[in-house]
N, C-alpha and C positions, 0 to 999 in steps of 0.2 A: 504494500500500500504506500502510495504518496506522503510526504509529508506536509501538514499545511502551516503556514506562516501567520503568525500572530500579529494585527498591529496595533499598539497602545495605543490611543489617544491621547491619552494623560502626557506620555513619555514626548508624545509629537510635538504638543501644546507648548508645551516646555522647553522643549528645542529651537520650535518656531519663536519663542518667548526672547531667549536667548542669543539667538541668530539675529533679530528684528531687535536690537535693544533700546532702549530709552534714554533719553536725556537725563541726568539727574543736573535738580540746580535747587540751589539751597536759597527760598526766599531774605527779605531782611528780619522779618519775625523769626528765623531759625527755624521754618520749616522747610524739610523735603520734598519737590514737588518732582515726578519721574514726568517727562513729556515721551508721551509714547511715539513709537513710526507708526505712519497712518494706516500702515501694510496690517495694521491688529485692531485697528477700530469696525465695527459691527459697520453692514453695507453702508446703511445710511450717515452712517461719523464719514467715511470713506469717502464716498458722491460729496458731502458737502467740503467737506476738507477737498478734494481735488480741484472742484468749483472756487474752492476761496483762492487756492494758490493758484490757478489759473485768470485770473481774474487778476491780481496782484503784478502778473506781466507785463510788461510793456508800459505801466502809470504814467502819466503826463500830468502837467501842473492841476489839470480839473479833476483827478481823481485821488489829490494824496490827502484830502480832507474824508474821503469814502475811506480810506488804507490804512487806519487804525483799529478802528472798529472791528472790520475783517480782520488782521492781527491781534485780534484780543481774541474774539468768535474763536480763532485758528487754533490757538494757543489754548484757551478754558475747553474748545472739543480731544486735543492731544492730553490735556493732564488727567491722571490718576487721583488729586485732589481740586478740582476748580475753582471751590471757597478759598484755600487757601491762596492759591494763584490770583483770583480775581482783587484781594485784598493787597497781594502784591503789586498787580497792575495798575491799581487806581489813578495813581499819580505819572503813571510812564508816559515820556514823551514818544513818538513817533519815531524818533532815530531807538531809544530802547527797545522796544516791542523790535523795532525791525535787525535789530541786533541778535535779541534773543531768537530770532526764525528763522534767522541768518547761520546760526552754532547749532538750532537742534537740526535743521536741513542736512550740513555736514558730519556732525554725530550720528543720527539715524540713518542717512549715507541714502535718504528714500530711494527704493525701487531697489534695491542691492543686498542682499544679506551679507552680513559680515561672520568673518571665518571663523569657524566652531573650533575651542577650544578641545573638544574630544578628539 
């Protein structure tokens, strides 16, 4: 008889978890807030987040007063805690927020997984 091959879920999850990892950044209240890669948000976090960063291309002077808001939106749909991020946000200028999208873009490396330590 054949052998059949098992596959965990759990184990996948996990991997994918890790492959796909997050931003961590330590608000000024001292909290931790992880910005996840869009690649693990549920469809619709995904569809919107694609729409916001696509939308964010190409900006000319009539649309950088619309281009925070969407950086905020982008940012509280990637975090693992919102409240806390949102509380960080409050006060961000425009060149912050775009800084911050700027470091988790490159960290989470979107669309690429990065090399598994196993």
């Amino acid at each position: 008889m054949g052998t059949t091959m098992t596959f965990n879920c759990a184990d996948a999850l996990a991997e994918v978890e890790t492959n796909y990892r997050a931003m961590e950044m330590t608000t000024r209240a001292g909290k931790t807030v992880h910005l996840r890669n869009i690649l693990l948000l549920p469809d619709t976090g995904l569809k919107t987040a694609m729409t916001i960063l696509k939308s964010l291309d190409g900006k000319t002077e009539e649309g950088v007063t619309e281009t925070l808001p969407k950086l905020r939106d982008l940012l509280l749909m990637v975090a693992d805690d919102p409240a806390a991020l949102k509380v960080e946000m409050k006060d961000w200028p425009l060149a912050m927020a775009m800084n911050v999208v700027q470091e988790w873009q490159k960290v989470t490396d979107l669309g690429e997984a990065q090399p598994s330590d196993s």
